[in-house]
C-alpha positions as CSV (number, residue, x, y, z in Angstrom):
1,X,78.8,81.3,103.3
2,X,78.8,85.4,103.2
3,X,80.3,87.9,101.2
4,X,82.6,89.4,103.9
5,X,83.1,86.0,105.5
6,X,84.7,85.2,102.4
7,X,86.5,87.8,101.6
8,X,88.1,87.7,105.3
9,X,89.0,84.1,104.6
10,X,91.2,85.2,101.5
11,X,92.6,87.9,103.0
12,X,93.6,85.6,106.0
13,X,94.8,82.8,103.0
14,X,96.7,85.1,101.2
15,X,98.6,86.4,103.9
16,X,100.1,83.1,104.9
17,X,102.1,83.3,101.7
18,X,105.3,85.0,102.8
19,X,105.8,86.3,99.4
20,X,102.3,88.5,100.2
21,X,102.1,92.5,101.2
22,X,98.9,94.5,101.6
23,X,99.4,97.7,100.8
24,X,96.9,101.1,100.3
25,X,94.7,103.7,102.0
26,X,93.0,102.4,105.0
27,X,95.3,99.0,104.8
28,X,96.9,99.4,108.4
29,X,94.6,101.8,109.8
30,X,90.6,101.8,109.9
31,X,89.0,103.7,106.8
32,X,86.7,101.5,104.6
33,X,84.7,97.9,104.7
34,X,87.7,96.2,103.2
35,X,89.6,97.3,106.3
36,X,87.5,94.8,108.3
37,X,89.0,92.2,106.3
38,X,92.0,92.5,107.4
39,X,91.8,92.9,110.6
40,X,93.6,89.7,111.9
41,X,96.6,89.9,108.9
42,X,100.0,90.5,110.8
43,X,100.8,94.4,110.7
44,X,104.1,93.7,109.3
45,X,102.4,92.5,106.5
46,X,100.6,95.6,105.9
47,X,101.8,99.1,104.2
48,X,99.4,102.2,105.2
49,X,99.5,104.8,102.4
50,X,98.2,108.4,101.5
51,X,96.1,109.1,98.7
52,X,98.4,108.7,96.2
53,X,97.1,106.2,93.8
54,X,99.6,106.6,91.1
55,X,102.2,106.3,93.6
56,X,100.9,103.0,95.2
57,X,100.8,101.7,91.7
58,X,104.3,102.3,90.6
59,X,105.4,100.7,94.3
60,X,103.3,97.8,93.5
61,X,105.0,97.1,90.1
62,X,108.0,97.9,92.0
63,X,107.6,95.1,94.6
64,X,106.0,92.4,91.8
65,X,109.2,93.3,90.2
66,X,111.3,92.1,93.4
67,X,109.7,88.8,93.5
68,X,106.8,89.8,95.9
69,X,103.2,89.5,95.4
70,X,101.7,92.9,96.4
71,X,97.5,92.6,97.0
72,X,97.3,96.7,96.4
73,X,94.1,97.8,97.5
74,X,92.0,100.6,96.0
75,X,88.1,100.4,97.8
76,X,86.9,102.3,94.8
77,X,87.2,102.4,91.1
78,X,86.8,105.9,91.3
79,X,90.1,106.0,93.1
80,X,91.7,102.8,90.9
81,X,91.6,105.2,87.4
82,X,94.2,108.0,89.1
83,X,96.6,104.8,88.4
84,X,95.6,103.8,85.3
85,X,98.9,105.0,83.6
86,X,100.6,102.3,86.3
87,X,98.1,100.0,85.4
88,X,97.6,100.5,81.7
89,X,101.1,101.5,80.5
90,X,103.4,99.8,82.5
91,X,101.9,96.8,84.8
92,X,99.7,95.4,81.5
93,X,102.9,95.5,79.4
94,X,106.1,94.8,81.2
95,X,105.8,90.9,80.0
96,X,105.6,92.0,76.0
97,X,108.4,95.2,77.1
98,X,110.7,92.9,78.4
99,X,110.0,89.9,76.3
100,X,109.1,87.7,78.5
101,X,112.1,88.7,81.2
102,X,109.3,90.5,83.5
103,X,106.4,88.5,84.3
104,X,105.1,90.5,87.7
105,X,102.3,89.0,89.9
106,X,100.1,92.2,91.1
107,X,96.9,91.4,93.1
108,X,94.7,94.5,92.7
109,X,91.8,94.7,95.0
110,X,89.2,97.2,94.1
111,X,85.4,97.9,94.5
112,X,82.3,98.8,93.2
113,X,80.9,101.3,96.0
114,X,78.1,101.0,98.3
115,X,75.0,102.7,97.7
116,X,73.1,101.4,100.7
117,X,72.1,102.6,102.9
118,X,73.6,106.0,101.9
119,X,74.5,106.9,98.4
120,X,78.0,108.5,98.4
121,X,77.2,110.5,95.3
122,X,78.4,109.1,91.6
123,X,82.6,110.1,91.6
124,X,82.4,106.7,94.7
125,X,80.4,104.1,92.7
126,X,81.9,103.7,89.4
127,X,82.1,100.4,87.5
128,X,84.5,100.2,85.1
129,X,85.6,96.4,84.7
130,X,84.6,96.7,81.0
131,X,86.9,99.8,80.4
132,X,89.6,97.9,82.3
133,X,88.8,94.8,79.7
134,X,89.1,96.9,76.8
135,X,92.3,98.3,78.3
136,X,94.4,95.7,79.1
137,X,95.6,92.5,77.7
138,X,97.5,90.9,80.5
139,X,95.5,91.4,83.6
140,X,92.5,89.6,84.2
141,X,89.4,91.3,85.9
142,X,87.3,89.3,87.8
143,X,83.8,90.5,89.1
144,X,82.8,88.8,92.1
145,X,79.3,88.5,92.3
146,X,78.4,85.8,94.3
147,X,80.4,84.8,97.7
148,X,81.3,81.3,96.5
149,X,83.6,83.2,93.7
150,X,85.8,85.2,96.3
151,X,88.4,82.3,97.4
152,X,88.3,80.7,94.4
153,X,89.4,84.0,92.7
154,X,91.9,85.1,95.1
155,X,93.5,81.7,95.2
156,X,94.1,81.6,91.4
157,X,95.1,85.4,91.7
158,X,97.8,84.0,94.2
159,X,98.3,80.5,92.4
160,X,98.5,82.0,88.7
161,X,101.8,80.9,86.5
162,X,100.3,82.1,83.3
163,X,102.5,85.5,83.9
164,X,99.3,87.9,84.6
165,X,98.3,89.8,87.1
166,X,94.8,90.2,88.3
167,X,92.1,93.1,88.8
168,X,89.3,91.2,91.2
169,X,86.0,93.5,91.9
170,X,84.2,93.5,94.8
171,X,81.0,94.7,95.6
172,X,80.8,97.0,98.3
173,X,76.9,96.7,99.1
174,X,76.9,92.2,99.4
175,X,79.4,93.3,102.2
176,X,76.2,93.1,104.5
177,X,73.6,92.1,101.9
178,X,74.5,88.5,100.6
């Protein structure tokens, strides 16, 4: 199995939920790697944004909080900390704010970027799970290192009851390496 075999297989898993939205920069439209994964998800099932990743964060809270399950896509970490306040300050705490009454399901796909075969200089290939871990108490990160983690991670991202959301990593070199 490959990395991007597998993470096209989750994608195409996770939008056979009808509950399921994709939404974020290159989503709809060509733009990035994790475009190619979801190449053969139905378009109504895709949002296409700006560059606005505060924004796309408070819509994703937004639709968790109307009983869908938004996979919010970020392809870098360097873009994912402009939400961080979203993330951090809302998403992470709306089950203790709410005492229990809000238990959103976010699926927030980011990325570790590519170096090969071109470096895209240091603001694109930020890793900062173990910030995230420090940060938050409700979301878990996952790191996916190897490809036989990615369906097994986005199932339970999809499959959780425990009332968090999920932060899952990818690594933006395995696309074509592992």
């Amino acid at each position: 199995m490959k990395y991007f075999d597998e993470l096209k297989r989750s994608m195409d898993f996770l939008a056979q939920d009808s509950r399921v939205m994709f939404l974020g920069q290159a989503v709809a439209c060509a733009g990035t790697a994790m475009s190619n994964t979801l190449k053969d998800v139905s378009k109504t099932k895709l949002l296409e944004l700006p560059v606005c990743e505060e924004l796309q964060m408070g819509m994703t809270n937004g639709l968790a909080l109307a009983g869908l399950v938004p996979v919010t896509i970020f392809p870098r970490w360097n873009f994912l900390v402009l939400a961080v306040n979203q993330i951090v300050n809302h998403l992470d705490k709306m089950k203790i704010m709410s005492n229990g009454g809000y238990q959103p399901k976010v699926i927030i796909r980011t990325g570790i970027g590519s170096e090969r075969p071109l470096h895209p200089q240091h603001q694109h290939v930020g890793d900062f799970t173990a910030a995230f871990r420090l940060m938050c108490q409700n979301i878990e990160i996952i790191r996916l290192d190897e490809a036989d983690q990615i369906f097994p991670a986005y199932k339970k991202a999809l499959d959780r009851t425990d009332g968090k959301s999920t932060i899952i990593v990818e690594y933006g070199d395995y696309y074509n390496e592992k």
